[in-house]
N, C-alpha and C positions, 0 to 999 in steps of 0.2 A: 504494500500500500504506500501511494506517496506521499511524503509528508507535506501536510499542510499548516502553514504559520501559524498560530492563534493571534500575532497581531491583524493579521489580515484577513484570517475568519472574522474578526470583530469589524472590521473596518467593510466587511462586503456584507455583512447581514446586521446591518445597525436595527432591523425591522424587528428580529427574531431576538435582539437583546432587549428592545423596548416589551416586544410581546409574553417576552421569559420563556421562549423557545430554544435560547441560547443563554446558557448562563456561567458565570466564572465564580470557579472557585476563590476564595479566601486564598490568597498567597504565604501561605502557612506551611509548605512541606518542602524541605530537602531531596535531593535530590540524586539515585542512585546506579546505580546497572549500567551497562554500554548504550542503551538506547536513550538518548537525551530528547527524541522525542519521538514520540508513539500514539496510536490511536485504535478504535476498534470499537466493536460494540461490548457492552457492560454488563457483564456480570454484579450482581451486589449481594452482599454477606454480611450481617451483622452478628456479633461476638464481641464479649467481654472476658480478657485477659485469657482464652483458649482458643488453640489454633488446629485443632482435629478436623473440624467443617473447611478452614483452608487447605488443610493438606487434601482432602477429600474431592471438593473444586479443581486444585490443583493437578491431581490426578487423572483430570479429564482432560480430552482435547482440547486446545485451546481456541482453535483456530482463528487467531490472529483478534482475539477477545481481550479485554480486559478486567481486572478482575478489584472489582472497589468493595475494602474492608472498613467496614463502620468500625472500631474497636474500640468506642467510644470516647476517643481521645486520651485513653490513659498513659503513662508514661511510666507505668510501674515493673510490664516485662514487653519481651517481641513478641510478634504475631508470626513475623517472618525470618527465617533466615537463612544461610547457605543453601541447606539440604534443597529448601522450599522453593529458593531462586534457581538452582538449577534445575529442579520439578517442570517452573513453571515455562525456564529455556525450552526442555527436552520436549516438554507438550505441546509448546507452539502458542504459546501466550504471549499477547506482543506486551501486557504491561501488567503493573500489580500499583495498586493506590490504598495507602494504609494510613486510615485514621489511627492512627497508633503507631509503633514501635517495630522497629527493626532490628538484627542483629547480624553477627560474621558480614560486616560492612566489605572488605577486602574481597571476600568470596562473592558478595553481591553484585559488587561493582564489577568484578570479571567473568557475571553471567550477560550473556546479548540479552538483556530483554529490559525494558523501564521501569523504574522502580522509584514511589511520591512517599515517603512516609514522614513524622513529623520529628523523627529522628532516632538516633540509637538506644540500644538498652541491654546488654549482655545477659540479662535475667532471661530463662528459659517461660514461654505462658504454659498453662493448667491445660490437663487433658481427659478432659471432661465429655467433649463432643459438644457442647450446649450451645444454639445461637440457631439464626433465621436465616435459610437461604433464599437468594431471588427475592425480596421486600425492596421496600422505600429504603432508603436511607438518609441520612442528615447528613453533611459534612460539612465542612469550612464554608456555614452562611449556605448552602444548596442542597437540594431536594435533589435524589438520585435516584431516578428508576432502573432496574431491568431492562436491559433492552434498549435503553439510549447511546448512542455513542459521547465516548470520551475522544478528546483531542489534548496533548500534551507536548509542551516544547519550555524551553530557557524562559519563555516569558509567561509559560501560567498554563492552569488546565481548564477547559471549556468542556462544560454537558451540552450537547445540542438533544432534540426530542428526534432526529433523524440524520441521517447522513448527510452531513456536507460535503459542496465542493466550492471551488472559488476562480 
């Protein structure tokens, strides 16, 4: 897929920001993996401090999908980390956006695939299995459905309700 700018997704659908068909993220997340920018359509997962339901996600094909974790914004352990980043390489995930916490940054950064989270945390999450896959989710100020696509680059991530182009 080819990458398109999200300054210029903004700049060619000023209709679809006004309407809240296009909407930006809070610029709150760091930034990781070899893919500095990525897109796809979206996956959503909500969980608190367990990451069984991601690995499980992850485990599927990705096909060129993205995979946005509500993790409620905690900063107390990861949701993701090496094992999980190369999961999400090997399955063909173009990207992973985590409300929450990362870890084995090193290993993350030299997997190809994009990676948003809102920073590190070497503590290991609970494995419980508990949380909601495919829901709404909240994130940085936005409303995240299933099935919209994400856009992601150096200047910020945009949900649109459908595919763009520019």
């Amino acid at each position: 897929m080819a990458a398109i700018p999200t300054a210029e997704v903004c700049d060619t659908n000023v209709s679809y920001l006004a309407n809240g068909d296009l909407r930006v993220l809070q610029p709150i997340f760091q930034s990781y993996g070899q893919r500095r920018t990525f897109s796809g359509p979206v996956v959503t997962l909500k969980v608190f401090e367990d990451n069984v339901l991601v690995r499980e996600l992850l485990e599927t094909k990705g096909e060129g999908r993205v995979l946005v974790i509500d993790g409620g914004g905690s900063m107390r352990c990861a949701l993701v980390g090496g094992n999980l980043g190369q999961l999400a390489q090997n399955m063909g995930w173009a990207g992973v956006v985590v409300n929450g916490c990362i870890r084995d940054v090193d290993e993350i950064n030299g997997c190809d695939i994009g990676v948003r989270a809102l920073g590190p945390n070497p503590v290991k999450s609970n494995k419980k299995g508990i949380g909601e896959k495919y829901v709404p989710v909240h994130i940085a100020g936005t409303l995240i459905r299933d099935g919209e696509w994400l856009y992601a680059d150096s200047d910020g991530i945009l949900v649109s309700k459908s595919e763009l182009s520019i």
